[in-house]
mmCIF entry with sequence, helices, sheets and N, C-alpha, C, O atoms, coordinates in Angstrom:
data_MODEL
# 
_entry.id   MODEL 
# 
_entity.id                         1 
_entity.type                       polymer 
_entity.pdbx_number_of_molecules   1 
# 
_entity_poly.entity_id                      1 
_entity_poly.type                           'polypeptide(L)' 
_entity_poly.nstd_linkage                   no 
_entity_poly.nstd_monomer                   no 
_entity_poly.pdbx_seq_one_letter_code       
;(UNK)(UNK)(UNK)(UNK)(UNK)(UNK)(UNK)(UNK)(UNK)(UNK)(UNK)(UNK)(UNK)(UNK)(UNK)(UNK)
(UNK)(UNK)(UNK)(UNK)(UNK)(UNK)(UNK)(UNK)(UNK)(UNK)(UNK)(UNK)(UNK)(UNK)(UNK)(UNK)
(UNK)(UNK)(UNK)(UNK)(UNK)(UNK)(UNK)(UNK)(UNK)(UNK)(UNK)(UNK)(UNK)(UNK)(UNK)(UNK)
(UNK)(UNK)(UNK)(UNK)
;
_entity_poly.pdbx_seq_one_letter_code_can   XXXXXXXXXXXXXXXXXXXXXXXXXXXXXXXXXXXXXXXXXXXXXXXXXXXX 
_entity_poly.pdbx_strand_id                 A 
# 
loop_
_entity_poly_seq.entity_id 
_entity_poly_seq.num 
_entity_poly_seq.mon_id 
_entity_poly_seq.hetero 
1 1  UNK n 
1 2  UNK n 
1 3  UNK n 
1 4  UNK n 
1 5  UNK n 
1 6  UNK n 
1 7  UNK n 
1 8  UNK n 
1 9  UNK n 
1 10 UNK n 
1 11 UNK n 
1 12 UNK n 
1 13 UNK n 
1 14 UNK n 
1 15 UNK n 
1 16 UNK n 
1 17 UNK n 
1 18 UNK n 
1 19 UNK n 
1 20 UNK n 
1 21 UNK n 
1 22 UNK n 
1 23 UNK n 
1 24 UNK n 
1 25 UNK n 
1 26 UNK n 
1 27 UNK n 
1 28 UNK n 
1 29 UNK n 
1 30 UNK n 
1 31 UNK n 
1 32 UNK n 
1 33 UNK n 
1 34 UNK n 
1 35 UNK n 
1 36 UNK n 
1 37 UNK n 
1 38 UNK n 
1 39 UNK n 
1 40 UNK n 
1 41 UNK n 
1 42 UNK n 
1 43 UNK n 
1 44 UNK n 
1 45 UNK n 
1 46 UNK n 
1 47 UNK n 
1 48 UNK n 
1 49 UNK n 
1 50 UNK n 
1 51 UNK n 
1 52 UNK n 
# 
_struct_asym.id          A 
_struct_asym.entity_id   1 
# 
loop_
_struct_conf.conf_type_id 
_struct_conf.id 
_struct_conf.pdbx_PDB_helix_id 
_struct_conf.beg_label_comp_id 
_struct_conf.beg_label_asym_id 
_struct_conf.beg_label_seq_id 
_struct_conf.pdbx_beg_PDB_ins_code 
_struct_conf.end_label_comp_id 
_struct_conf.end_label_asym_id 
_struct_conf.end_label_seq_id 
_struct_conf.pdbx_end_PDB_ins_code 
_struct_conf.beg_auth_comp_id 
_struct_conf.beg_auth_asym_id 
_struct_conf.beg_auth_seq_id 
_struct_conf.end_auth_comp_id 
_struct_conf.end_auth_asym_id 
_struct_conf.end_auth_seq_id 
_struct_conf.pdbx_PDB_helix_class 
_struct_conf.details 
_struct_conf.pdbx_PDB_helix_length 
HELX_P HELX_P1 AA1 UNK A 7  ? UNK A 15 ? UNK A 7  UNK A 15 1 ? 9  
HELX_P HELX_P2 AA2 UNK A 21 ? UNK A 39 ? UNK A 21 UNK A 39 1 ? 19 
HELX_P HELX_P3 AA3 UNK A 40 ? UNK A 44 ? UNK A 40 UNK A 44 3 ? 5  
# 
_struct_conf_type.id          HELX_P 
_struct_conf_type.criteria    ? 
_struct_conf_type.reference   ? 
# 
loop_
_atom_site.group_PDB 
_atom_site.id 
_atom_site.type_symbol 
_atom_site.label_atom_id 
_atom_site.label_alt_id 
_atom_site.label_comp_id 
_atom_site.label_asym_id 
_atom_site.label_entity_id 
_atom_site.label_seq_id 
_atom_site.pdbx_PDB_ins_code 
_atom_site.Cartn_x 
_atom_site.Cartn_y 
_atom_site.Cartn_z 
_atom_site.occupancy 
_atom_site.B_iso_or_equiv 
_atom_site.pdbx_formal_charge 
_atom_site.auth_seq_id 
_atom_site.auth_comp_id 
_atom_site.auth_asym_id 
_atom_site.auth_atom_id 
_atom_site.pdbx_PDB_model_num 
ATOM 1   N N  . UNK A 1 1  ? 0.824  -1.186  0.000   1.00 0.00 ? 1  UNK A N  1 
ATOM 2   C CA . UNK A 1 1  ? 0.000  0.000   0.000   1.00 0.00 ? 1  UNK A CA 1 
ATOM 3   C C  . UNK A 1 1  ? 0.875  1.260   0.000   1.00 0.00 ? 1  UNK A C  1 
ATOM 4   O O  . UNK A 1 1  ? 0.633  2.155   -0.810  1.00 0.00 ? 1  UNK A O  1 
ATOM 5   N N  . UNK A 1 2  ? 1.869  1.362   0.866   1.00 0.00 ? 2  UNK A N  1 
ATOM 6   C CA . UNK A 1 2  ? 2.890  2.410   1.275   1.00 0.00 ? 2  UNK A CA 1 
ATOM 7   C C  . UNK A 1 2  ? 3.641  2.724   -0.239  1.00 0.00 ? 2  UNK A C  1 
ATOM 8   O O  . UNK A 1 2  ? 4.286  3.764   -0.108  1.00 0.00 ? 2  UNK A O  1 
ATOM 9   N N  . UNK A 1 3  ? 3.782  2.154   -1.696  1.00 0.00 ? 3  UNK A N  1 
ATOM 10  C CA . UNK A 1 3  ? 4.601  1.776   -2.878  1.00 0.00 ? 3  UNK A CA 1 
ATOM 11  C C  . UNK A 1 3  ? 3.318  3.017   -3.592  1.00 0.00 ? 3  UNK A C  1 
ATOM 12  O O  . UNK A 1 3  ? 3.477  4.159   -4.025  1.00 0.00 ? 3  UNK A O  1 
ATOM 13  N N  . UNK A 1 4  ? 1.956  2.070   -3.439  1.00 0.00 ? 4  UNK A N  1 
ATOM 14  C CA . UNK A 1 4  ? 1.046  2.511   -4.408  1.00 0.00 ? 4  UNK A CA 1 
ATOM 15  C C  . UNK A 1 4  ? 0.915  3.679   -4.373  1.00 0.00 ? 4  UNK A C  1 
ATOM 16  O O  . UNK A 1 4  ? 0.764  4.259   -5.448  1.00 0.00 ? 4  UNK A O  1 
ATOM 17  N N  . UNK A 1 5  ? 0.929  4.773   -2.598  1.00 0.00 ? 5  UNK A N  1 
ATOM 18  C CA . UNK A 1 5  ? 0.964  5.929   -2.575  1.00 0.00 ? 5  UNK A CA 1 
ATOM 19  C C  . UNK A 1 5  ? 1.836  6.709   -2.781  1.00 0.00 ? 5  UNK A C  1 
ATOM 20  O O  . UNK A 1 5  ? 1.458  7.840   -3.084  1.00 0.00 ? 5  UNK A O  1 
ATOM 21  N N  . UNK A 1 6  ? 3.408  6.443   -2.708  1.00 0.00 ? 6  UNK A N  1 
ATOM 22  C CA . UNK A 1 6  ? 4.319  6.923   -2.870  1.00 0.00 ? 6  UNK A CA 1 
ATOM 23  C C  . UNK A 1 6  ? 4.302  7.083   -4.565  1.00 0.00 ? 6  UNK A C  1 
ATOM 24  O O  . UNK A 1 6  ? 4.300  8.199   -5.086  1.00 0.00 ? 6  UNK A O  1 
ATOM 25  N N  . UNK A 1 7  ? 4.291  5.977   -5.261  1.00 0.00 ? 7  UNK A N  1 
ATOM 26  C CA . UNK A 1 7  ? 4.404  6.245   -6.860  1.00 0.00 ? 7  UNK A CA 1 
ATOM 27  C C  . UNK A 1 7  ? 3.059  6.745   -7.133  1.00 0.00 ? 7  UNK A C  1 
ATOM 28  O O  . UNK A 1 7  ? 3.019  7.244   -8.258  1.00 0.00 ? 7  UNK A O  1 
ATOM 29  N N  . UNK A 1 8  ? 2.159  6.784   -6.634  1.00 0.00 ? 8  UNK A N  1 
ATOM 30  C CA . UNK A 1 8  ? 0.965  7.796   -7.252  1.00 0.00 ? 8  UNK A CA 1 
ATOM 31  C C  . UNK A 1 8  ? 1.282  9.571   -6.913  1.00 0.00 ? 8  UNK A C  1 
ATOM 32  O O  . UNK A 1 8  ? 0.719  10.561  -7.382  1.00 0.00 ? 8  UNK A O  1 
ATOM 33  N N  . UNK A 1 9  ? 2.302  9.470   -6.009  1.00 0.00 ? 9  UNK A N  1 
ATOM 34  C CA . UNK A 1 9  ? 2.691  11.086  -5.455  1.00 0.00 ? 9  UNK A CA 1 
ATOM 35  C C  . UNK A 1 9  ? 3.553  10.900  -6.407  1.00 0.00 ? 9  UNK A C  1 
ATOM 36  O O  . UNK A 1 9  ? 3.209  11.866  -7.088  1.00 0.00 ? 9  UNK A O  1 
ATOM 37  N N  . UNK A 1 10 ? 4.303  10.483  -6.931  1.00 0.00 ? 10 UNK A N  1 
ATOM 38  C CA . UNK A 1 10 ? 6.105  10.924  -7.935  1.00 0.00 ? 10 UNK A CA 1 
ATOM 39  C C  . UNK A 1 10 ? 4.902  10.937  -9.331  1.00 0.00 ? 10 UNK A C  1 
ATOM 40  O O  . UNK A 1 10 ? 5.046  11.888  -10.099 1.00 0.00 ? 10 UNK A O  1 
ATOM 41  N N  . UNK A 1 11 ? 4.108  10.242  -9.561  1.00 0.00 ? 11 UNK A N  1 
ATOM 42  C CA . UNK A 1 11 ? 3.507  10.010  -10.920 1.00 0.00 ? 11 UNK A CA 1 
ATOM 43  C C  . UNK A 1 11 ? 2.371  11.834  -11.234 1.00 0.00 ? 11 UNK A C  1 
ATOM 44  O O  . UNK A 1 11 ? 2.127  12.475  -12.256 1.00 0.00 ? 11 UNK A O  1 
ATOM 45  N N  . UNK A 1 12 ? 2.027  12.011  -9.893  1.00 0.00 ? 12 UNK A N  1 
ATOM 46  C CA . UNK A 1 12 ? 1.096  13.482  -10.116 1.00 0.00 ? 12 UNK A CA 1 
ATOM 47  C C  . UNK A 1 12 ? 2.393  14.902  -10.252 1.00 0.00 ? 12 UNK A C  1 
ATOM 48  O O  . UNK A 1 12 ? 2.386  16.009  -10.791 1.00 0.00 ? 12 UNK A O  1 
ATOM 49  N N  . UNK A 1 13 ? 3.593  13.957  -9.285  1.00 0.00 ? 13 UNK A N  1 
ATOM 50  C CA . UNK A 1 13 ? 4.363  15.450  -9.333  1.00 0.00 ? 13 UNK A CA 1 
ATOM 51  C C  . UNK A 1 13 ? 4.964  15.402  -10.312 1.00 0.00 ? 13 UNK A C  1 
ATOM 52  O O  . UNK A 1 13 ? 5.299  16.554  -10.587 1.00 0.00 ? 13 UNK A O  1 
ATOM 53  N N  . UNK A 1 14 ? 5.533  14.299  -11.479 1.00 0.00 ? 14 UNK A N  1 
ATOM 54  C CA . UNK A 1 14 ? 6.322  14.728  -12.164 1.00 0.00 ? 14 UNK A CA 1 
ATOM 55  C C  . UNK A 1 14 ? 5.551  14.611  -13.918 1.00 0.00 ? 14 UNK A C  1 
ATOM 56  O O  . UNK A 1 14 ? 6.247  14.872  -14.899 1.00 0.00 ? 14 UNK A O  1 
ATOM 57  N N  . UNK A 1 15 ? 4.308  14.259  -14.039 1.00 0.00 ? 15 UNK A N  1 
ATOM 58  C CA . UNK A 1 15 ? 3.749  14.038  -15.431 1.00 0.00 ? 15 UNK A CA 1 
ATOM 59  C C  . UNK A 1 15 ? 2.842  14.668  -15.267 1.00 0.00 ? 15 UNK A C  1 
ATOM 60  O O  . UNK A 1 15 ? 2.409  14.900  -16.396 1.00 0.00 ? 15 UNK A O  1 
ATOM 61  N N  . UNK A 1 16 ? 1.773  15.469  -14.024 1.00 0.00 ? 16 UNK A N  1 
ATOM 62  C CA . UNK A 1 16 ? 0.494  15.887  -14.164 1.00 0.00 ? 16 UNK A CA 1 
ATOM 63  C C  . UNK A 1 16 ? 1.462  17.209  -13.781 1.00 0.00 ? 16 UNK A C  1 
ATOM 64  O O  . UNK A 1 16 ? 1.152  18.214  -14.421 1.00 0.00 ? 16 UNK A O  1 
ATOM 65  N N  . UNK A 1 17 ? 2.190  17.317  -13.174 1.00 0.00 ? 17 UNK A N  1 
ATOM 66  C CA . UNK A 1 17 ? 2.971  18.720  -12.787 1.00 0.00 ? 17 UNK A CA 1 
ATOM 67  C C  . UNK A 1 17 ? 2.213  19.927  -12.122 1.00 0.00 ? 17 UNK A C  1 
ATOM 68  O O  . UNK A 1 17 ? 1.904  21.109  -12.277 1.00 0.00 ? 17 UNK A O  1 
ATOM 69  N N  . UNK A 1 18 ? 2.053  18.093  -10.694 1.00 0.00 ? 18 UNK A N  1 
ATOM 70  C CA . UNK A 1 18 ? 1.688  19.389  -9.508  1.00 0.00 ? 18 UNK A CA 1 
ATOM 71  C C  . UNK A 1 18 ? 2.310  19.672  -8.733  1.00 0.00 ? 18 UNK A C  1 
ATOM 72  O O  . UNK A 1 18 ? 3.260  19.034  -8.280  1.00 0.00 ? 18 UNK A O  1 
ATOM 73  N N  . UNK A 1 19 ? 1.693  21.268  -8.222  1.00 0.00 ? 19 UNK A N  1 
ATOM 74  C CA . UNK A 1 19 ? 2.875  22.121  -7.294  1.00 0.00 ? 19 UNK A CA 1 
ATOM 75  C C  . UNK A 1 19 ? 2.034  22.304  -6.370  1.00 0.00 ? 19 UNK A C  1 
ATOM 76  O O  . UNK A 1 19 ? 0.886  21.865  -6.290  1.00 0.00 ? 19 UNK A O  1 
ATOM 77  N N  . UNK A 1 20 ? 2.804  23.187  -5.414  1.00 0.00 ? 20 UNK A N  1 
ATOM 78  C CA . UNK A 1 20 ? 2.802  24.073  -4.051  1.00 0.00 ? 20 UNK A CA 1 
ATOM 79  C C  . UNK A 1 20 ? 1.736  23.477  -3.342  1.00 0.00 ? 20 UNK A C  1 
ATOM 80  O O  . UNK A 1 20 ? 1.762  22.255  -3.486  1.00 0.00 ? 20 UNK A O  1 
ATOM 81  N N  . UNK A 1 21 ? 0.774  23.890  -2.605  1.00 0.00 ? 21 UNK A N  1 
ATOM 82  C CA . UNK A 1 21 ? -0.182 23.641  -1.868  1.00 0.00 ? 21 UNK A CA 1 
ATOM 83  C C  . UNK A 1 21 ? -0.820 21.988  -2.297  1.00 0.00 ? 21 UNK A C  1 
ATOM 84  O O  . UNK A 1 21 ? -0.791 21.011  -1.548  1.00 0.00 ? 21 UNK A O  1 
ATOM 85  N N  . UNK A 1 22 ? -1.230 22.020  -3.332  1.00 0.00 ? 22 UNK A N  1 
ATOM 86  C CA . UNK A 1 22 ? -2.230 20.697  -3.696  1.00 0.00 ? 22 UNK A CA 1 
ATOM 87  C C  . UNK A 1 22 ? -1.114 19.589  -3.617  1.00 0.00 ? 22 UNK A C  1 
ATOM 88  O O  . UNK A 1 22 ? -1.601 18.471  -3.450  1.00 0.00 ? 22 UNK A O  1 
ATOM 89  N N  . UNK A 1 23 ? 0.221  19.615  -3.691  1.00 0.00 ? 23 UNK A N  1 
ATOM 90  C CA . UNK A 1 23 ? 0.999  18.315  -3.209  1.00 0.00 ? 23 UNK A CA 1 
ATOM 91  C C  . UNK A 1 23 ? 1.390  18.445  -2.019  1.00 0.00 ? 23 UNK A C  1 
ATOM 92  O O  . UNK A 1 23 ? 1.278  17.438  -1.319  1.00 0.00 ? 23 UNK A O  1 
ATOM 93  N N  . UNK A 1 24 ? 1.807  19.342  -1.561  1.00 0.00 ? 24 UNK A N  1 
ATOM 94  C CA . UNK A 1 24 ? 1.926  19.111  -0.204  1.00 0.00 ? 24 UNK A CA 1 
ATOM 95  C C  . UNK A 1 24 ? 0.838  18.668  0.409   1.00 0.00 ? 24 UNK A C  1 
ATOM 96  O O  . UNK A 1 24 ? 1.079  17.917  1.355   1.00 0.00 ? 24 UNK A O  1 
ATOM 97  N N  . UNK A 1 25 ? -0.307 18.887  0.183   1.00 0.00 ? 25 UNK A N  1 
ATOM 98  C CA . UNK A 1 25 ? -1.489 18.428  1.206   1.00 0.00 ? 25 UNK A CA 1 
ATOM 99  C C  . UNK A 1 25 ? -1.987 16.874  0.826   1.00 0.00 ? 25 UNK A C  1 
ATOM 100 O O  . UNK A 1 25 ? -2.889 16.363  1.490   1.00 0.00 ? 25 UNK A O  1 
ATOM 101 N N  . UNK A 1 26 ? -1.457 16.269  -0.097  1.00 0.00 ? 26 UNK A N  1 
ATOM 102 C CA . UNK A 1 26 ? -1.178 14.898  -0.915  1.00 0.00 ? 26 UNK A CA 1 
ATOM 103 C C  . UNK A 1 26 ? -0.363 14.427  0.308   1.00 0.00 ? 26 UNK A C  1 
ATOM 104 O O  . UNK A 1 26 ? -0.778 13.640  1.159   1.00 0.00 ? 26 UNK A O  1 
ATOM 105 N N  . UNK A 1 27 ? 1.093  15.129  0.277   1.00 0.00 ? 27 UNK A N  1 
ATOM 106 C CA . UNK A 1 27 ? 2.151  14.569  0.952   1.00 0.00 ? 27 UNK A CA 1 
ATOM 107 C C  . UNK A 1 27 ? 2.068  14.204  2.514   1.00 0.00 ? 27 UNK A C  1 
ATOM 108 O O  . UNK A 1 27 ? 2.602  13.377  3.253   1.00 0.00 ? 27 UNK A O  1 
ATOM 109 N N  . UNK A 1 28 ? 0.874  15.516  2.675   1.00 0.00 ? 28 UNK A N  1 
ATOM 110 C CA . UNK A 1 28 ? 0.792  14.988  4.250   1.00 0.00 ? 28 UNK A CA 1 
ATOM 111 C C  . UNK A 1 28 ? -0.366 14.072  4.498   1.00 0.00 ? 28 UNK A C  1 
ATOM 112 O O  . UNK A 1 28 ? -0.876 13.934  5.610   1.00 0.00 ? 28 UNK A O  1 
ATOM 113 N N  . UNK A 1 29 ? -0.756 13.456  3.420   1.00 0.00 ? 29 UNK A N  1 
ATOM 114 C CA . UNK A 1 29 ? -1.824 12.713  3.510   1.00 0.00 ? 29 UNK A CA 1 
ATOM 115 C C  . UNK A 1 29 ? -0.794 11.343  3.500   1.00 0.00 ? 29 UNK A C  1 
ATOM 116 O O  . UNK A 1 29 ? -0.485 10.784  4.552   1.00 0.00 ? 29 UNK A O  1 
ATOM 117 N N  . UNK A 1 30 ? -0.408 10.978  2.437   1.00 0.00 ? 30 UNK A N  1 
ATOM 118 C CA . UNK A 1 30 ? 0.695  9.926   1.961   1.00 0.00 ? 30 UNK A CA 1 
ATOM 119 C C  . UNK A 1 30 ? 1.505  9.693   3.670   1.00 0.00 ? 30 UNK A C  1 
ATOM 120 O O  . UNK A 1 30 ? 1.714  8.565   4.118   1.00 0.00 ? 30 UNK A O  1 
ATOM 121 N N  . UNK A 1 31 ? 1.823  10.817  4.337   1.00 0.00 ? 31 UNK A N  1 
ATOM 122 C CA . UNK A 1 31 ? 2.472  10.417  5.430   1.00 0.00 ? 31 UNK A CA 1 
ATOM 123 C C  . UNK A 1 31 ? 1.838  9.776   6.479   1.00 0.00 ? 31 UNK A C  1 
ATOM 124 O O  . UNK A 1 31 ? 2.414  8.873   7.086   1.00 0.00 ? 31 UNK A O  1 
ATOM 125 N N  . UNK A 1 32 ? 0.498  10.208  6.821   1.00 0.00 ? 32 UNK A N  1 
ATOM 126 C CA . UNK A 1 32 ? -0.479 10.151  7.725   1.00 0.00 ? 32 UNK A CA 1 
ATOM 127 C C  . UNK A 1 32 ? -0.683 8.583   7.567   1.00 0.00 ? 32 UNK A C  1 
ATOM 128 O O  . UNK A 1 32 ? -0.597 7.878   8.572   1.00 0.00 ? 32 UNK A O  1 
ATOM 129 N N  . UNK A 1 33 ? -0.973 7.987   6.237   1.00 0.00 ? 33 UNK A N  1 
ATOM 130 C CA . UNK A 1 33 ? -1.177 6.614   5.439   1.00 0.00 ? 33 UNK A CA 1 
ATOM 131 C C  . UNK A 1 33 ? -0.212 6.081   6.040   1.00 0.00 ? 33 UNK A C  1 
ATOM 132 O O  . UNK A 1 33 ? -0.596 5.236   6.848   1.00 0.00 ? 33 UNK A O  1 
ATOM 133 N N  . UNK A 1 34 ? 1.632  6.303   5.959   1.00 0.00 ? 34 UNK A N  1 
ATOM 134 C CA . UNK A 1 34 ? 2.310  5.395   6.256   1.00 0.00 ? 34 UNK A CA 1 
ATOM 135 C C  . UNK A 1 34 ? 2.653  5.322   7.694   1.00 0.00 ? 34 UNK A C  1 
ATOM 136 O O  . UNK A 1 34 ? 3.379  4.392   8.044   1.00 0.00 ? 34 UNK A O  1 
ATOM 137 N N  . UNK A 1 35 ? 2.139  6.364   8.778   1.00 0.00 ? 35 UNK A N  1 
ATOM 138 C CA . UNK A 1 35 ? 2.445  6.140   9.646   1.00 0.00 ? 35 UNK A CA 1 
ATOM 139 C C  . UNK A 1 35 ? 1.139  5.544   10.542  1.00 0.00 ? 35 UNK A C  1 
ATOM 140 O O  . UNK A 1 35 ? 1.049  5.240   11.731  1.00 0.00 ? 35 UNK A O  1 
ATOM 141 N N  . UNK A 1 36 ? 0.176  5.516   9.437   1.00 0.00 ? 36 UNK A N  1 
ATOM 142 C CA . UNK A 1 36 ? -1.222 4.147   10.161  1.00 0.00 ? 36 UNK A CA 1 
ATOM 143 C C  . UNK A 1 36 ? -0.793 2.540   9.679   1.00 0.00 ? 36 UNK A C  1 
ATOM 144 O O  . UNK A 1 36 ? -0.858 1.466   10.277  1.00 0.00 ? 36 UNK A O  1 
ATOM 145 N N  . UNK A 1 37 ? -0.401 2.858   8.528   1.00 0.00 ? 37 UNK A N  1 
ATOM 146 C CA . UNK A 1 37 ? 0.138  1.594   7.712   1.00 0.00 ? 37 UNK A CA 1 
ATOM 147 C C  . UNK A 1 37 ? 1.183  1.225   9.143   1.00 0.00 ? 37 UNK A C  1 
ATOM 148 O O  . UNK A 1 37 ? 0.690  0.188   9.585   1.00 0.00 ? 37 UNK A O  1 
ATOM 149 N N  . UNK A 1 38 ? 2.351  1.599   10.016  1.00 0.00 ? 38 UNK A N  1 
ATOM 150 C CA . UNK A 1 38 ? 3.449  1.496   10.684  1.00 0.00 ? 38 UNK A CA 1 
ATOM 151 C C  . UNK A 1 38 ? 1.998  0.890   12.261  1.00 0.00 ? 38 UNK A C  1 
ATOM 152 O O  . UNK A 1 38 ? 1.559  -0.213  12.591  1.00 0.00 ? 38 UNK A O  1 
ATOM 153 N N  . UNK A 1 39 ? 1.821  1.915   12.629  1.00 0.00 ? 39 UNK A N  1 
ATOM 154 C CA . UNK A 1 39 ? 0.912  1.278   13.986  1.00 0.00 ? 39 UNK A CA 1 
ATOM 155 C C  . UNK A 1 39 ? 0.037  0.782   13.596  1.00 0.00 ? 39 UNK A C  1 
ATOM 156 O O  . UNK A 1 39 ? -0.297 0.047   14.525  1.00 0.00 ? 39 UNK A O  1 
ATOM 157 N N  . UNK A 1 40 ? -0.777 0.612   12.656  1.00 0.00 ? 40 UNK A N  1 
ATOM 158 C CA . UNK A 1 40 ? -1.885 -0.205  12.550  1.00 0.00 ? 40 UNK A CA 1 
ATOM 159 C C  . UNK A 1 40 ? -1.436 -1.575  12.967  1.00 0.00 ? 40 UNK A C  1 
ATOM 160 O O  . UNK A 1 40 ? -1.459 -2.244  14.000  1.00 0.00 ? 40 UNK A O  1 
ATOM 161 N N  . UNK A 1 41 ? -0.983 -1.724  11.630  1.00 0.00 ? 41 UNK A N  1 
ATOM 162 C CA . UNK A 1 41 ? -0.440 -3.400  11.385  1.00 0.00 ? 41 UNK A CA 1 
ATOM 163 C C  . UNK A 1 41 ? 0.536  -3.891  12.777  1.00 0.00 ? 41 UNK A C  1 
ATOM 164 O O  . UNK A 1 41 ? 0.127  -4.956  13.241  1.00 0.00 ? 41 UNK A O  1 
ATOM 165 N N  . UNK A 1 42 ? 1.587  -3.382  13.422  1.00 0.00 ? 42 UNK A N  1 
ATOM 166 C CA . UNK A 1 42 ? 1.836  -3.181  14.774  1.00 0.00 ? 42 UNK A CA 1 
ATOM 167 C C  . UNK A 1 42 ? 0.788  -3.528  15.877  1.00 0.00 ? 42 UNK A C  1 
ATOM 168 O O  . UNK A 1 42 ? 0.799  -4.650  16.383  1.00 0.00 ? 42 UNK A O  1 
ATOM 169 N N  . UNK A 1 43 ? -0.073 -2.631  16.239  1.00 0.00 ? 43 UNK A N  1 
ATOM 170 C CA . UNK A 1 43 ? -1.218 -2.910  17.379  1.00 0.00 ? 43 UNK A CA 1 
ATOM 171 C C  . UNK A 1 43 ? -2.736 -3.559  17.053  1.00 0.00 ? 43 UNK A C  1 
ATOM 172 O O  . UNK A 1 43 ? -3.348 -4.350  17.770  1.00 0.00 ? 43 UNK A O  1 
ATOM 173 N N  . UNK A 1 44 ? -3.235 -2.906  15.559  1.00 0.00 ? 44 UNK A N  1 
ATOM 174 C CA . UNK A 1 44 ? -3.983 -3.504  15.509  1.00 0.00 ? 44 UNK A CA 1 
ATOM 175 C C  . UNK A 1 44 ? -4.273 -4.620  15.072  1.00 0.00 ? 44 UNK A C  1 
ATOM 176 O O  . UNK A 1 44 ? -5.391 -5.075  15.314  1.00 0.00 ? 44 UNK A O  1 
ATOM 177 N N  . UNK A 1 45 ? -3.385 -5.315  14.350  1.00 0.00 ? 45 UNK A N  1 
ATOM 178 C CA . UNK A 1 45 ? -3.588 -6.429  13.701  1.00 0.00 ? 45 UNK A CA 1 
ATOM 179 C C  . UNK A 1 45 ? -1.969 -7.225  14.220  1.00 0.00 ? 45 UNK A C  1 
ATOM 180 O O  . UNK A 1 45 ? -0.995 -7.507  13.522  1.00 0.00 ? 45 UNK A O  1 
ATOM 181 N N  . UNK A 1 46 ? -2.128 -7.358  15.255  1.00 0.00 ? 46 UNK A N  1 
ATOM 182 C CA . UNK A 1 46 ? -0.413 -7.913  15.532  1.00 0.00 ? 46 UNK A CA 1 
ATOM 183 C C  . UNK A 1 46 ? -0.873 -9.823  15.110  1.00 0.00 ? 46 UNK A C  1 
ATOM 184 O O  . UNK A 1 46 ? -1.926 -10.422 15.330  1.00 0.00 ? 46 UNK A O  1 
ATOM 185 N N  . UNK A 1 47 ? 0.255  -10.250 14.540  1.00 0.00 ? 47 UNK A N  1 
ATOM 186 C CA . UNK A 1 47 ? 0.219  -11.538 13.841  1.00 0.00 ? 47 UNK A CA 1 
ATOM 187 C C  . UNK A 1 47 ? 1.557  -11.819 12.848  1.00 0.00 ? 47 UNK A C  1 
ATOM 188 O O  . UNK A 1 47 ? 2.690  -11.348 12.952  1.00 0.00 ? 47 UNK A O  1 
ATOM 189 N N  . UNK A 1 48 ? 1.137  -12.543 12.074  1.00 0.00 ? 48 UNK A N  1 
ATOM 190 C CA . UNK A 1 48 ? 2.726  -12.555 11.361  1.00 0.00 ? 48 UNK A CA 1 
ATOM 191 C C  . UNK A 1 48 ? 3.107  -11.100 10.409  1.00 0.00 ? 48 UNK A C  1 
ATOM 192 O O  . UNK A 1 48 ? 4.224  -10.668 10.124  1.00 0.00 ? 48 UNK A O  1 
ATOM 193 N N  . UNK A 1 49 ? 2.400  -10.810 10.221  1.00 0.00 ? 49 UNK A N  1 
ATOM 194 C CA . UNK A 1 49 ? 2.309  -8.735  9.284   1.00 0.00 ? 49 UNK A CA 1 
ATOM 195 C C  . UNK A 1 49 ? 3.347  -8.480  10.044  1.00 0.00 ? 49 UNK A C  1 
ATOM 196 O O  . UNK A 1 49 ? 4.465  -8.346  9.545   1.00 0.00 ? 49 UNK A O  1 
ATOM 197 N N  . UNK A 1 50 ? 3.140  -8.382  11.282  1.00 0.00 ? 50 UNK A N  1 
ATOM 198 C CA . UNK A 1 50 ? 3.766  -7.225  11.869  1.00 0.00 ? 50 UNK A CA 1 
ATOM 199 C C  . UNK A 1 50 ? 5.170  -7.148  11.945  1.00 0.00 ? 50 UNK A C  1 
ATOM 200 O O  . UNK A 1 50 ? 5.871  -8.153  11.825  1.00 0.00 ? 50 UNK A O  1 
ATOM 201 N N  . UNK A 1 51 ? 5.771  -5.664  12.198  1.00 0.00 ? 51 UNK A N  1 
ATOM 202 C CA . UNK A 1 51 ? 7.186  -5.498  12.117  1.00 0.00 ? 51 UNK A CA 1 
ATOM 203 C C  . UNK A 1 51 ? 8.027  -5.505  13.125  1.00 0.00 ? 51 UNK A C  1 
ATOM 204 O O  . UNK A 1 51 ? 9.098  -4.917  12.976  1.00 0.00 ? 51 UNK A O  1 
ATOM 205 N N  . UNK A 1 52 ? 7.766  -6.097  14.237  1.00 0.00 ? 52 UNK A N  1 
ATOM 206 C CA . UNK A 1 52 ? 8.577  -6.343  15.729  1.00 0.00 ? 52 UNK A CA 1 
ATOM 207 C C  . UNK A 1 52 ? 9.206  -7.054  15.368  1.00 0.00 ? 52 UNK A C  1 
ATOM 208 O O  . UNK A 1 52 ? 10.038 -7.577  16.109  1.00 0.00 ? 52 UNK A O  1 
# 
């Protein structure tokens, strides 16, 4: 999931050629994603996923 958002952010910033405000607010979305993607899978779903 963490791949799909990252190359959908490099794919808008560098061929749709977006700037200032509307990627950054992408970017802090993309971050928000990987740092639920990091504790989710961690606390909420602890099992073989997880990264301990």
């Amino acid at each position: 999931m963490t791949w799909t958002i990252y190359s959908t952010y490099l794919h808008l910033r560098f061929n749709k050629g977006w700037k200032g405000k509307t990627l950054m607010r992408f970017s802090i979305i993309d971050f928000i994603c990987v740092i639920f993607t990091f504790i989710g899978v961690n606390i909420l779903l602890p099992g073989i996923h997880s990264y301990r």
